[in-house]
C-alpha positions as CSV (number, residue, x, y, z in Angstrom):
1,X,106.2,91.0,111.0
2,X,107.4,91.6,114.3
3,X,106.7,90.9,117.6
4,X,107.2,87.2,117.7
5,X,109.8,86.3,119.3
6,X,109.2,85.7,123.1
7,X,109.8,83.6,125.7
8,X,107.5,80.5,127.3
9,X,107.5,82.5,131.1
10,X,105.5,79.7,132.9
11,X,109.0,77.7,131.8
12,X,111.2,80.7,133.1
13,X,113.0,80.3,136.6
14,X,111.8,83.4,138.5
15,X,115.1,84.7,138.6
16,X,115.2,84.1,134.7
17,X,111.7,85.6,134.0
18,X,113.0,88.7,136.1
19,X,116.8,89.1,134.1
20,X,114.1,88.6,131.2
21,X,111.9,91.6,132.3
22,X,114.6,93.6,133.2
23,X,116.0,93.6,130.0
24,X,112.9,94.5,127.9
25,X,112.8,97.2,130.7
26,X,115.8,98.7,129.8
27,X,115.4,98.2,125.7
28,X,112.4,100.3,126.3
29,X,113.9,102.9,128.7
30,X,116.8,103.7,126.2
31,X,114.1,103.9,123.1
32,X,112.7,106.8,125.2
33,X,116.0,108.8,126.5
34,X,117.5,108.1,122.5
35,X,114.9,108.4,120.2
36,X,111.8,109.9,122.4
37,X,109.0,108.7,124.9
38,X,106.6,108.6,122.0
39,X,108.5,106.0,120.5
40,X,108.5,103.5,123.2
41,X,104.6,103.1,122.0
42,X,106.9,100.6,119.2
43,X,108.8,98.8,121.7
44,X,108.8,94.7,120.5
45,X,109.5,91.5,121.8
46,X,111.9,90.8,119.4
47,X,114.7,93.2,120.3
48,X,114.2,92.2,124.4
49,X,115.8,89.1,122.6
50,X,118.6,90.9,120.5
51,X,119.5,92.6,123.2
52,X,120.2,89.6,125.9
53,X,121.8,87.9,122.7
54,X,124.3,90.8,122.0
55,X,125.2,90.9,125.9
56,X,125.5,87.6,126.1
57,X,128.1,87.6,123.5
58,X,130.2,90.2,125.5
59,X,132.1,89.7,128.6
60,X,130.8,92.6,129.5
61,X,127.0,92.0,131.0
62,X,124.3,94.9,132.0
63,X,124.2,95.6,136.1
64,X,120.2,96.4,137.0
65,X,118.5,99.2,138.9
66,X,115.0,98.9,140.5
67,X,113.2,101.5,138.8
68,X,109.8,102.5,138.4
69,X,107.3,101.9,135.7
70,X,104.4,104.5,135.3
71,X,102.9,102.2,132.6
72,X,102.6,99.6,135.6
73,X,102.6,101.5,139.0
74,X,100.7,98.7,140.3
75,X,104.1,96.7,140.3
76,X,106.3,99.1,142.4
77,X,109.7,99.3,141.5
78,X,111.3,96.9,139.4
79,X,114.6,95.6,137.5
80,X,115.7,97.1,134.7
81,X,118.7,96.9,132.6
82,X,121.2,99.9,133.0
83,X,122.9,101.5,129.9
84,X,125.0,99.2,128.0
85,X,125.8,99.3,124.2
86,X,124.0,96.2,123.9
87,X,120.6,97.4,124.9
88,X,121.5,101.4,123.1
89,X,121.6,99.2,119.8
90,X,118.8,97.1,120.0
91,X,116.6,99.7,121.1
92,X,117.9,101.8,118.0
93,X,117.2,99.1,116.0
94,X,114.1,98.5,117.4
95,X,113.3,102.0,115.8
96,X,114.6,101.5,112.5
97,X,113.1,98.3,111.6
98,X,109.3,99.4,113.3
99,X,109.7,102.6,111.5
100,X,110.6,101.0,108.0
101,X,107.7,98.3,108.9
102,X,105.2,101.2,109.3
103,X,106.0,102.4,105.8
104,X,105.6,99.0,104.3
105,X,102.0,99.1,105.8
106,X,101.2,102.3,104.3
107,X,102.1,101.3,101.0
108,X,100.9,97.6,101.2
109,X,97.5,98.3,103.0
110,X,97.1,102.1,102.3
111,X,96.3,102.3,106.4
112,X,95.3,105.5,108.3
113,X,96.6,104.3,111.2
114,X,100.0,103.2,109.8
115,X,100.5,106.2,107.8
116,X,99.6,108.9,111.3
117,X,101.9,106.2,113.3
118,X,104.8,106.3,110.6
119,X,104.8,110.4,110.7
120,X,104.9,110.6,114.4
121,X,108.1,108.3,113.7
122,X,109.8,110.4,111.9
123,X,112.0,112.3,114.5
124,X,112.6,108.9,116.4
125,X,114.2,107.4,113.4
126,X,116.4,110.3,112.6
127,X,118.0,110.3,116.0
128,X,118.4,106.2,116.1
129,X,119.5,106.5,112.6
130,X,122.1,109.7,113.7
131,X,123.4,106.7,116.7
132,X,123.2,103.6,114.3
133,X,123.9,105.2,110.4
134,X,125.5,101.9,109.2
135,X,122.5,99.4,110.5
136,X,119.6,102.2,109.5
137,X,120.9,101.9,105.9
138,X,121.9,98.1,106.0
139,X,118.1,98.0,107.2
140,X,116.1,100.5,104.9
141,X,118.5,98.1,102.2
142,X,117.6,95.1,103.2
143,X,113.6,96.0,103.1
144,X,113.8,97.6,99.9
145,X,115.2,94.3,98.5
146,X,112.2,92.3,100.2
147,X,109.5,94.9,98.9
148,X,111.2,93.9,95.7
149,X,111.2,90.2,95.5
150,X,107.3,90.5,96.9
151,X,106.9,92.9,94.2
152,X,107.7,90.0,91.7
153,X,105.5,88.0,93.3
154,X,107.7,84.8,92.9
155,X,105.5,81.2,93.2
156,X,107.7,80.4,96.6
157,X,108.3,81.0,100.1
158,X,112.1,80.9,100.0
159,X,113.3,83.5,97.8
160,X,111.1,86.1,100.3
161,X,112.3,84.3,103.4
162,X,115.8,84.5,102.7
163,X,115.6,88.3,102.5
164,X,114.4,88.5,105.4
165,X,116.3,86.4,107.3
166,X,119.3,88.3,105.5
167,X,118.0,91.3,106.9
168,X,118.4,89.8,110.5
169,X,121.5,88.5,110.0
170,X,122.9,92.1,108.6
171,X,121.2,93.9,111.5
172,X,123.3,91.2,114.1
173,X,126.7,91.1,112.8
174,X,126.7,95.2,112.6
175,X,127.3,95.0,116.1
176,X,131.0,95.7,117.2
177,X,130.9,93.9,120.2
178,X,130.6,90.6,118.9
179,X,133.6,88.4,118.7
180,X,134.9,86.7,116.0
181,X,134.4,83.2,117.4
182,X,130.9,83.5,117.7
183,X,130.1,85.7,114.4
184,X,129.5,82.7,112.7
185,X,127.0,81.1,114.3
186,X,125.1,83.9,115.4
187,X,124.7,85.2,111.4
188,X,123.4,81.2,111.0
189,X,120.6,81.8,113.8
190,X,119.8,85.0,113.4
191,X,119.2,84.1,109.4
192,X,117.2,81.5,110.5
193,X,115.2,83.3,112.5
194,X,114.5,85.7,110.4
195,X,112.6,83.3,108.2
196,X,111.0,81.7,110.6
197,X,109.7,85.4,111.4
198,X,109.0,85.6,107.7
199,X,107.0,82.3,107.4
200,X,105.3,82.7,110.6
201,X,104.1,86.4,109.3
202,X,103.1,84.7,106.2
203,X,101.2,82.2,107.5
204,X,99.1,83.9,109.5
205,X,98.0,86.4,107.1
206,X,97.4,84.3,104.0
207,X,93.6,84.6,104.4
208,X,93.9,88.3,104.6
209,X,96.2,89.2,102.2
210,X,94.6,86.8,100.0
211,X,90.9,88.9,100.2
212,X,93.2,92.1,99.6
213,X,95.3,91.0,97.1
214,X,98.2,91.2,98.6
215,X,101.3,88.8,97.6
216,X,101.4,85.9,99.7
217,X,104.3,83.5,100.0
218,X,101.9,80.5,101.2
219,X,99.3,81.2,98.8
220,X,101.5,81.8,95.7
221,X,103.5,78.4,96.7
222,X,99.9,76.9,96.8
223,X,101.5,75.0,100.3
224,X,99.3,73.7,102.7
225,X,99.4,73.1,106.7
226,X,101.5,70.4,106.5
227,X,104.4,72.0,104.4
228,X,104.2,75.1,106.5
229,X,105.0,72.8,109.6
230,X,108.0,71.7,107.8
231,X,109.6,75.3,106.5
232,X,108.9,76.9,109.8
233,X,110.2,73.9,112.2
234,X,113.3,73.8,109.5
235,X,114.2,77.2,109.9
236,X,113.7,77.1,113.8
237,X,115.5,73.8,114.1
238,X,118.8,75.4,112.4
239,X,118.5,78.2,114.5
240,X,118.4,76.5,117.5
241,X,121.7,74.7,117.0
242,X,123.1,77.8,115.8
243,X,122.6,79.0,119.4
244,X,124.3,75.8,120.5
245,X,127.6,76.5,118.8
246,X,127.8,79.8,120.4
247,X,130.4,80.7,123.6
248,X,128.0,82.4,125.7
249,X,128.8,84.7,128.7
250,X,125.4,84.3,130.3
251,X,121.6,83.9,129.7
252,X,122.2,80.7,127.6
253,X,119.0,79.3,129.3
254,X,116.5,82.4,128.7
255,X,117.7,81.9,125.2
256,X,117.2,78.7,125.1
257,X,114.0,79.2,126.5
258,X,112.9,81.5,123.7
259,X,113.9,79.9,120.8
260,X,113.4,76.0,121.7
261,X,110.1,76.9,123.9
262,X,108.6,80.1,122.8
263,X,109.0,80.1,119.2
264,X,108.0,76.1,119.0
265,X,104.8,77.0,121.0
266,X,103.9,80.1,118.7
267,X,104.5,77.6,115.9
268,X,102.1,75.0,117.1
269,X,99.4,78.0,117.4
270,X,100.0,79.4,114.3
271,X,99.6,75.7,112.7
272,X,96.4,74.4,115.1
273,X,95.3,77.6,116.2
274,X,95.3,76.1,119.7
275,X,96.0,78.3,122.6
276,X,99.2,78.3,124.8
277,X,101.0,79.9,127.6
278,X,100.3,83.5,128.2
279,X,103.2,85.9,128.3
């Protein structure tokens, strides 16, 4: 259910691609000094973007280091985001919401895999949950309430998409450091978004939960290509002039990017299964 939110980089300035990198550098970094170098194996796109969102809402923006990556050596040193609370909560939350996610696989799919990943897990999420106690139980919540209305197996795709995007919205106005101006219309896009995370997750796995039995929002809705199109460009649409109303303090454009460029393109792949720009 994660993982999908991500930039179009052959869009990206090079100076944008590199802030970009620099700050899924440092989400990553901090997962491994806070919650464990073992834990970094969860790292997802989706909080590189949380965390540029939640600085750009502060006055108060990341300075970089060139540092070096042993997971790429080949690339020599490279920018990376230094400590800032920004990047500390996104990479806690990154931990929380892969580690609830692991357990929702376990029980959904009864995997091997999940269940060895979600053990190894275990210490990670006690220390991001020790740094971030208010947002680990506003997510564990928030899940618990989506296993729930899936559970119930309603016949549409918006009651489960609006706890999700719920969920996102919680997990985004928990942050202190956002200010009051711009609370409003970053619970609106992050809401959004989480729904178009929701839908786009559904979508894609409709055949396969459909041969294990697994609820379905597409499949129980009985909606076709065509109303998927309209749900998931609906949500993304709102989402995007969400991000319009917001006073930013910098990377407006890599947002921009992400969510008018990067989400539209893994749209038109999840609908027409055609390829598009590497990233």
């Amino acid at each position: 259910m994660f993982g999908l939110v991500r930039p179009l980089e052959c869009e990206l300035k090079v100076r944008e691609q590199a802030v970009y990198r620099a700050y899924y550098c440092g989400v990553c970094r901090t997962i491994g000094a806070e919650c464990g170098q073992l834990a970094r194996t969860v790292l997802q796109y989706d909080c590189a973007f949380l965390a540029l969102f939640l600085a750009a809402c502060t006055a108060d923006i990341p300075a970089y280091e060139r540092r070096f990556c042993p997971v790429h050596p080949c690339r020599g040193k490279q920018a990376s985001v230094t400590a800032h609370p920004a990047v500390a909560y996104a990479a806690n939350a990154n931990v929380i919401l892969a580690y609830y996610k692991l357990l929702d696989d376990r029980r959904d799919e009864h995997s091997g895999r999940a269940l060895a990943a979600f053990c190894l897990l275990r210490a990670a999420l006690s220390r991001a949950a020790a740094r971030e106690p208010a947002l680990a139980a506003s997510i564990r919540n928030d899940l618990e309430r989506l296993s729930a209305v899936e559970r119930s197996r309603p016949d549409c795709t918006d009651v489960p998409a609006d706890a999700f995007g719920c969920l996102l919205r919680n997990t985004v106005l928990l942050y202190p450091g956002i200010a009051e101006k711009n609370r409003k219309p970053a619970g609106w896009l992050f809401y959004n978004l989480g729904r178009w995370i929701y839908l786009a997750d559904a979508w894609a796995d409709r055949e396969r939960d459909a041969a294990a039995g697994r609820y379905n929002a597409f499949q129980a809705a009985g909606l076709g290509e065509d109303d998927a199109g309209f749900l998931l460009n609906m949500s993304l649409d709102e989402a995007v002039k969400a991000l319009d109303l917001l006073e930013l303090q910098a990377h407006g454009a890599i947002l921009d990017n992400i969510l008018r460029l990067g989400c539209a393109a893994h749209t038109r792949t999840l609908l027409k299964g055609a390829a598009h720009e590497s990233v």
